[in-house]
Residue, then its C-alpha position, 0 to 999 in steps of 0.5 A: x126640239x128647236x135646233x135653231x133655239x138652240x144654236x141661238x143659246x149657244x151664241x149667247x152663251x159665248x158671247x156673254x162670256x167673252x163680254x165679262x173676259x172683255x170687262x175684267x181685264x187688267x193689269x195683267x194682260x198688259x204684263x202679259x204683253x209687256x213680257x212677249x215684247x221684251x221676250x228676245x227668242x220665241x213665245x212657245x206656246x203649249x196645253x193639252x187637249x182642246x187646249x193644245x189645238x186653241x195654242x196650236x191656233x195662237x202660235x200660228x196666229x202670232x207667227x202671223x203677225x209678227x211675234x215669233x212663236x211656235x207650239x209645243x205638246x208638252x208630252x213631247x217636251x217630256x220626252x226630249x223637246x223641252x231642249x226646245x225651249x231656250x232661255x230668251x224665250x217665254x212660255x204661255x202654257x193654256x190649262x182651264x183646270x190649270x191641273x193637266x197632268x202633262x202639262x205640271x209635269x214640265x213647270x217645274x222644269x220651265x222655272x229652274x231655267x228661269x223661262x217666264x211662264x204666262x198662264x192662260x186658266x180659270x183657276x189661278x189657285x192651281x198648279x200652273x196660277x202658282x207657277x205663272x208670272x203672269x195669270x191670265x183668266x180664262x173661267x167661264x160660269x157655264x160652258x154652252x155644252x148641255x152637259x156642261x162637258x165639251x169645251x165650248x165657251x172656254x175654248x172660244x174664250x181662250x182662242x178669243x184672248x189669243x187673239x186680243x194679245x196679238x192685236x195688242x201685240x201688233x198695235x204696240x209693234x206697229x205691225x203694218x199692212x205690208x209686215x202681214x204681207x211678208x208673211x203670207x207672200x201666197x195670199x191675195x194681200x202678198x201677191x197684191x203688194x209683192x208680185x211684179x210685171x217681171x214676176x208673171x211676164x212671158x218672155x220666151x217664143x213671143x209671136x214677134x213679126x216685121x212690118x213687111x210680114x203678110x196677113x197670112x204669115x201673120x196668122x200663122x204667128x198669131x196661132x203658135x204664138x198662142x196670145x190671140x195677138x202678134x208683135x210687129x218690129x220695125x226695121x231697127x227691131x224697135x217694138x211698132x204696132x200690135x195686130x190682134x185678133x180682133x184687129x184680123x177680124x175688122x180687117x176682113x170687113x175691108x174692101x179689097x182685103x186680101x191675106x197678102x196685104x201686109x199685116x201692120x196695114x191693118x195693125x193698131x200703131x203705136x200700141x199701150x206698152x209699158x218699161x217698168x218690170x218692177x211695177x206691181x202685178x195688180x197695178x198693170x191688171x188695172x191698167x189692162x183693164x182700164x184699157x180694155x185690153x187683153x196684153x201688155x206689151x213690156x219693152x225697155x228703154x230703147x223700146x224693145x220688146x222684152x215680154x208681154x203680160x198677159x190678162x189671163x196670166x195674172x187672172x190665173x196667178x190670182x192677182x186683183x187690181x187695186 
């Protein structure tokens, strides 16, 4: 038996079918659209089976990108949650047979309080087609299960028409890169676009210094203060010089070094820093890196420090550059 074969067959068999969805669409999709965007409450979406866990898919999907939605078993729509449903929503009920018994037990409920219904199904003939104000069909000739039993190609169909809607859905709304980001401020696109310097920024036990402090008490800052670096004040408390431990390093190549020496003898003066808290973190990663530097000094207008950002800190919030 060629198991690869067989896979291959699978594909093609799925991807024929959503070739043919992809040619026969018509008017109807665009009704279809047309409802959800005039729809002033939410599109809750509901099936049975291998179709309930497609529209659980497709609610969070439309959630996702801008069209409120939520999904709803119809069992529990019986038994107490059809109060759910308000009358400025829309439901988009998913039946291949469009005959599950739980499913035509709620329809005709759902048109006494007058809810437009969208039906995703490959019998428009059935109970749910004759219910619909909108038919979307879902049939497919075969199904890539040899048996011609598992939902397969009808629910690869189903999830694929899904995500046509929400597309179109997005495109008619102009739903943007940012609107996304909104709704996923976890992701890696909402942390790019919505985390800032104040977000991530220590500002707490900074390993500050002055500059008559010595290489030895230095060290000793550099070790509690846990960032391989200390910060050194000038007199007035104006942020001045940075000695790192690469700078502790270098210094012990010097001639005549000794810890009693003062640390902003072998300190970088006039270090890279930065004053705007509200810049995004992705954008300070990128001048960290830029700069080949592992902190960011953070001071206000008057230049002084008010925290450090610090690379790993951002690596592990996972935050990338731009």
């Amino acid at each position: 038996m060629n198991l690869i074969k067989i896979a291959q067959e699978t594909f093609y068999i799925e991807a024929d079918a959503l070739n043919r969805a992809a040619e026969r669409l018509d008017q109807n999709f665009l009704d279809a659209i047309t409802l959800i965007l005039n729809t002033k409450g939410k599109l809750i979406i509901t099936g049975v089976g291998k179709s309930g866990l497609v529209g659980a898919k497709m609610a969070a999907t439309f959630a996702s990108t801008g069209t409120s939605s939520f999904f709803l078993h119809p069992t529990e729509a019986l038994h107490g949650d059809l109060g759910m449903i308000g009358k400025d929503d829309t439901l988009l009920a998913i039946s291949s047979s469009g005959e599950s018994e739980e499913l035509t037990k709620i329809l005709p409920h759902i048109k006494r309080f007058d809810i437009p219904l969208i039906a995703l199904s490959g019998n428009q003939s059935s109970s749910l087609g004759t219910y619909a104000d909108v038919f979307l069909d879902i049939s497919v000739e075969k199904e890539a299960c040899p048996l011609g039993i598992a939902p397969t190609t009808s629910t690869t169909l189903t999830m694929a028409l899904g995500d046509a809607l929400a597309i179109a859905l997005m495109e008619e709304k102009g739903f943007k890169q940012e609107d996304f980001a909104s709704f996923h401020p976890g992701g890696a696109l909402g942390k790019k676009l919505f985390v800032k310097i104040k977000d991530l920024m220590r500002t707490e036990n900074l390993p500050i210094i002055n500059t008559s402090t010595t290489l030895k008490e230095a060290i000793v800052s550099m070790s509690e203060g846990k960032l391989g670096t200390v910060l050194i004040e000038d007199e007035k408390g104006s942020f001045t010089a940075l000695l790192s431990d690469g700078d502790l390093r270098r210094a012990l190549m010097h001639e005549g070094f000794s810890l009693e020496h003062l640390a902003i003898d072998y300190a970088s003066k006039n270090p890279k820093r930065y004053n705007n808290t509200e810049l995004l973190a992705s954008e300070a990663l990128e001048i960290i890196e830029k700069g080949r530097i592992q902190l960011l000094p953070i001071t206000n207008e008057d230049n002084k420090l008010i925290g450090v950002l610090h690379i790993h800190d951002l690596i592990n919030a996972g935050i990338k550059s731009t």
